[in-house]
ROLUMMAR-314205 format. One record per residue (C-alpha): x, y, z. Coordinates in steps of 0.2 Angstrom, whole numbers, padded with zeros to 4 digits, always signed. Example, Ala and Ser with C-alpha at 12.3 -4.5 7.8 and 13.67 -1.06 7.14 Angstrom:
+0062-0022+0039
+0068-0005+0036
This chain:
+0000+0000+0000
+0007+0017-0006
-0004+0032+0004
+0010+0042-0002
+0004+0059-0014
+0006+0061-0032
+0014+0074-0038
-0006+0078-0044
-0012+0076-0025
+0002+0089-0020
-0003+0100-0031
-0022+0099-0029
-0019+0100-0010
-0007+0115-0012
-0022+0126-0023
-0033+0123-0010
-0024+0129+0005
-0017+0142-0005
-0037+0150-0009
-0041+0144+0007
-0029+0154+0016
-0031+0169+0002
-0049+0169+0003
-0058+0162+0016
-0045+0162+0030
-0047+0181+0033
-0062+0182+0034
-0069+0165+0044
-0071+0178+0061
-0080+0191+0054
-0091+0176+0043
-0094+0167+0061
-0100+0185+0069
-0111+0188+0053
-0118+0167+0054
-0117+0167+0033
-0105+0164+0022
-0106+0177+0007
-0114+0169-0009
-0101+0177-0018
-0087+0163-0013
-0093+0148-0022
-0092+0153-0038
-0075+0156-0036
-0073+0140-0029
-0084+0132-0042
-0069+0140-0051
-0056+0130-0045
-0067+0113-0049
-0072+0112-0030
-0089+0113-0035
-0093+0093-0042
-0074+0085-0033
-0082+0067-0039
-0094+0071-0050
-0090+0063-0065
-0080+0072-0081
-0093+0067-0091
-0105+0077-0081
-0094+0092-0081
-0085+0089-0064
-0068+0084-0059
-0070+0068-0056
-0057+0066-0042
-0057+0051-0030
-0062+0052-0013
-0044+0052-0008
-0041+0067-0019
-0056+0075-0012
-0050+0072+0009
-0035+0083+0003
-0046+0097-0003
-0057+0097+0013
-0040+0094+0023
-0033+0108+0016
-0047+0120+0015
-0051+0117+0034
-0035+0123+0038
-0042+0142+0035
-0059+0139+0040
-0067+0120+0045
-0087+0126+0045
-0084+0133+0027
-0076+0118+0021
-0089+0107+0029
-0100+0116+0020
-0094+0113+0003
-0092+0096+0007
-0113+0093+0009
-0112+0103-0007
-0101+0089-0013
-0112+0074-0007
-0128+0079-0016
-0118+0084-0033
-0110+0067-0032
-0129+0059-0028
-0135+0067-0042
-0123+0063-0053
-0123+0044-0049
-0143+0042-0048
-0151+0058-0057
-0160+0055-0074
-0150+0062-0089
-0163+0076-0092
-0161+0080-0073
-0141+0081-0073
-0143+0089-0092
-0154+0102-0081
-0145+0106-0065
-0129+0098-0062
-0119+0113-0075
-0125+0127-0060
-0122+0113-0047
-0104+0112-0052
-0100+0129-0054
-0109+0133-0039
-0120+0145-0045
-0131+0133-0035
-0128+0130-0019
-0136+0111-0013
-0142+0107+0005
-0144+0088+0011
-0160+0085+0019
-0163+0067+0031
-0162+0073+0048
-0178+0077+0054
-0185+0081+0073
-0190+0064+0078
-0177+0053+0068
-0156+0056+0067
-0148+0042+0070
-0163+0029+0067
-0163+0039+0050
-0175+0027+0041
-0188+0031+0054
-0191+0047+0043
-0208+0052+0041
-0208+0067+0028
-0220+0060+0015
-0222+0063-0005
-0239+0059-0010
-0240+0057-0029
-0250+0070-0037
-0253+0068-0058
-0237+0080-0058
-0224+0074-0048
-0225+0075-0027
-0234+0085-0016
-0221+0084+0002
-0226+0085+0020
-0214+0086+0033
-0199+0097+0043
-0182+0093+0040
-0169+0099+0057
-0154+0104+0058
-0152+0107+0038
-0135+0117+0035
-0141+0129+0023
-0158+0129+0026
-0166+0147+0021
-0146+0149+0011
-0146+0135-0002
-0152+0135-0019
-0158+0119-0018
-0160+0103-0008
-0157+0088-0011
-0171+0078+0000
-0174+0060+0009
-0193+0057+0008
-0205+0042+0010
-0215+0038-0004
-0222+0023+0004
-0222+0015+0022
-0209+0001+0018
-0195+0008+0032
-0181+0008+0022
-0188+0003+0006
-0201+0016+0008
-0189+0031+0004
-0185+0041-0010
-0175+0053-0015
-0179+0070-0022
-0174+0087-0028
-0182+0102-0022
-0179+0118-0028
-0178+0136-0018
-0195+0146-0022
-0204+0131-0023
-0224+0134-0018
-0224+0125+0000
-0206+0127+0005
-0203+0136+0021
-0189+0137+0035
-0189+0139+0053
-0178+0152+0062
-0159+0154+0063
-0153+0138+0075
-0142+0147+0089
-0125+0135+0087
-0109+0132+0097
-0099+0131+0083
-0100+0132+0063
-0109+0146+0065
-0103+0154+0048
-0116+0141+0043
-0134+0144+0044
-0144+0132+0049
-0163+0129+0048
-0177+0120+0049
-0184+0115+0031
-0202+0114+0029
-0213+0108+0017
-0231+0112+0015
-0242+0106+0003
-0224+0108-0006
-0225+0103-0024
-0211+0095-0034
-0210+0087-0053
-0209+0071-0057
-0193+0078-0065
-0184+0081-0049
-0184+0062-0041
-0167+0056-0041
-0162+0039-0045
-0180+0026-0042
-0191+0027-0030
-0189+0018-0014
-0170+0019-0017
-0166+0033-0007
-0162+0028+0007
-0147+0017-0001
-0141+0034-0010
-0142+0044+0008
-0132+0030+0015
-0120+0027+0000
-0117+0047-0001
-0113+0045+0018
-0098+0036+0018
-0087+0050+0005
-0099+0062+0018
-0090+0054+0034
-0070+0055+0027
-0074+0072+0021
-0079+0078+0040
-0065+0068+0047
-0053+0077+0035
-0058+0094+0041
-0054+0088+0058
-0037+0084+0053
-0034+0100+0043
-0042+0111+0057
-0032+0102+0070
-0016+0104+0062
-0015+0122+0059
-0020+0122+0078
-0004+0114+0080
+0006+0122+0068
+0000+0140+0078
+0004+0130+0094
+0021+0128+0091
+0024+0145+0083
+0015+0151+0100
+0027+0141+0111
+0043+0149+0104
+0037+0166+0106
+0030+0163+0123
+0041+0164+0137
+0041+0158+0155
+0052+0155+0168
+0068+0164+0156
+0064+0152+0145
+0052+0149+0129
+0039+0135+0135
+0044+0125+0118
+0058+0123+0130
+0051+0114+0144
+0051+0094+0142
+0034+0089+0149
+0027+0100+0137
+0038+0095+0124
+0029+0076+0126
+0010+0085+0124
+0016+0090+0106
+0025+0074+0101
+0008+0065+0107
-0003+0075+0096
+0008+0076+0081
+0009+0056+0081
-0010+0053+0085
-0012+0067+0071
-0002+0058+0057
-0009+0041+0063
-0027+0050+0060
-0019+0054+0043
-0015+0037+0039
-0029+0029+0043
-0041+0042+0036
-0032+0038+0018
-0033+0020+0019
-0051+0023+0021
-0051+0034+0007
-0042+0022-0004
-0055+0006+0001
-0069+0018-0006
-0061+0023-0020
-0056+0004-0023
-0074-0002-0019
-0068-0013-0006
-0080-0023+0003
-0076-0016+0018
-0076+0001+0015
-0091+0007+0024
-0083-0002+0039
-0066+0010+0037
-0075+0024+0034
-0084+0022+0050
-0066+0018+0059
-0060+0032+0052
-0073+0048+0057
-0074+0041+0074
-0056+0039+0074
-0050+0054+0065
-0064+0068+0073
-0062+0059+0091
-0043+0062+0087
-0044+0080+0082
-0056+0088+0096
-0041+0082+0108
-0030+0088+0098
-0037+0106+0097
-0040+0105+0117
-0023+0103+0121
-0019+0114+0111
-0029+0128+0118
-0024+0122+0134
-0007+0125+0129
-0007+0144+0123
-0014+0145+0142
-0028+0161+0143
-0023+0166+0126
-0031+0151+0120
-0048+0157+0126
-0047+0175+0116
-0056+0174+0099
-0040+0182+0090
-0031+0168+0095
-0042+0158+0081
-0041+0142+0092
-0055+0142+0103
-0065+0144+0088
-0060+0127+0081
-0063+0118+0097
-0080+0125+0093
-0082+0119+0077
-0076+0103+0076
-0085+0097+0092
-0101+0093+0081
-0089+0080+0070
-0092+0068+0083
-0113+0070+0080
-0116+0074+0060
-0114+0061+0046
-0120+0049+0059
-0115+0049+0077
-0099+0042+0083
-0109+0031+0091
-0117+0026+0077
-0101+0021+0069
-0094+0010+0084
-0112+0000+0080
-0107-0001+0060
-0090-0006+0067
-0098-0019+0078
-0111-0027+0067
-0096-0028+0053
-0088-0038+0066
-0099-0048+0072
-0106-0053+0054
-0090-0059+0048
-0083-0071+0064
């Protein structure tokens, strides 16, 4: 096994951290303060092929492996992790689109879509159902023109900000089976969102309730079959769970790159605290529990990339892993820049923030010790 870059990988991963820090790293604090992200950024990603990482060339993307992709989300987490989190739920539904949609509806919408003149929202969480996800009760009744949707969708990054969203639905009462898949457009008659959510962290992000009343949808806009999408949700949820464990890495590596910058400058006792042995063993810890994270995050990568059949398996190891791995990581490292740590202009207690709700999104950590467990216990 050979997890080491291409000369390609270096150089994708090098744009992005270069943008990231160019364009979105001066700006993340006044971003958070103002709880949006201005519209005007993602073209300018969609520019740099951002916008549609696995969607497929034919379809006008960049067609990148999920490897490729946990660089890009590694890399742009380093200037901000709730902006590239975002993008990456942008990414999930363009690469669920591309792989179910109909022709006319990725002849339609997936051009915008990758270019990011439309900006895409993933909706399965509701009020009564996160982790049991099939349990889902927002219903598409079909009407002579497509669906008429009933239901509220929670904790919707984008919610009220998207252009559109890409929706889990139930089209009939068969649990899992029962669920389909659809695109609803912003401006649609019957869509609706609920006030601002108040957040700990990613709060350049807003987040909403997405409501649907009486909310009506062509026939056009199902992805994929009926009764499939739950499969896609979950399929699109594996490249979904590297992504947010890569921008814990990124995120928790620039906190460490500042900490040692930090510790040189700082001074105590006549000496800079870089200096002192016991804290000299808290940043060897966290640099190897960061590279191991690393490590393991692209093995994961590379067994969905290679359709292995435990893939879903590693990229359950690998959020728990990698997210669990990066919330210490930032801790100790505010810890480690003492009060200093704890004043917004340091930029660190900002990612302690932010990459605390790793360990719940794109299924709970929880949830991936059970997918870990089942796996196990299948295949004894």
């Amino acid at each position: 096994m050979d997890f080491a870059p291409t000369e390609e990988q270096t150089a994708i991963f090098d744009m992005a951290y270069e943008f990231g820090q160019a364009q979105i790293a001066p700006h993340a604090h006044t971003w958070e303060k103002d709880g949006t992200i201005p519209k005007e950024l993602w073209p300018r990603v969609g520019e740099l092929g951002f916008g549609g990482l696995y969607v497929s060339e034919e379809s006008g993307g960049s067609g990148l492996s999920r490897l490729d992709a946990t660089l890009v989300f590694e890399a742009l987490s380093m200037a901000c992790p709730s902006v590239a989190a975002f993008l990456s739920i942008h990414n999930m539904c363009a690469r669920m689109i591309d792989a179910f949609g109909s022709d006319a509806l990725k002849d339609r919408v997936l051009a915008d879509v990758v270019a990011m003149n439309t900006v895409l929202s993933y909706c399965l969480t509701e009020p009564g159902s996160g982790s049991d996800a099939a349990a889902l009760k927002t219903r598409a009744e079909r009407t002579n023109e497509g669906y008429r949707l009933n239901g509220t969708k929670a904790f919707i990054s984008g919610g009220g900000y998207s252009d559109a969203y890409v929706v889990m639905v139930r089209t009939s009462d068969e649990g899992a089976a029962g669920v389909s898949t659809v695109l609803v457009e912003d401006g649609a008659r019957g869509l609706s969102f609920g006030g601002l959510e108040d957040k700990m962290g990613w709060r350049s992000q807003p987040t909403a309730q997405v409501q649907f009343d009486n909310c009506e949808v062509p026939a056009a806009n199902l992805v994929g079959e009926e009764g499939k999408g739950f499969k896609y949700a979950m399929i699109g949820l594996d490249g979904g769970r590297l992504n947010i464990a890569a921008c814990s890495l990124g995120a928790a590596q620039i906190a460490l790159d500042k900490t040692l910058d930090y510790m040189g400058e700082r001074k105590a006792f006549g000496q800079s605290i870089d200096q002192f042995q016991g804290l000299q063993f808290r940043i060897a810890d966290m640099e190897i529990e960061l590279q191991a994270a690393r490590t393991f995050l692209r093995q994961a990568a590379w067994k969905l990339d290679t359709k292995a059949p435990d893939a879903t398996k590693f990229c359950a190891m690998a959020k728990k892993f990698v997210t669990e791995t990066g919330s210490k990581v930032v801790d100790q490292c505010l810890q480690l820049h003492g009060g200093y740590g704890y004043l917004a202009d340091y930029g660190i207690e900002k990612l302690v923030r932010d990459l605390r709700v790793h360990q719940i999104l794109e299924g709970t950590n929880e949830i991936m010790r059970l997918i870990v467990a089942r796996d196990m216990l299948k295949n004894r």
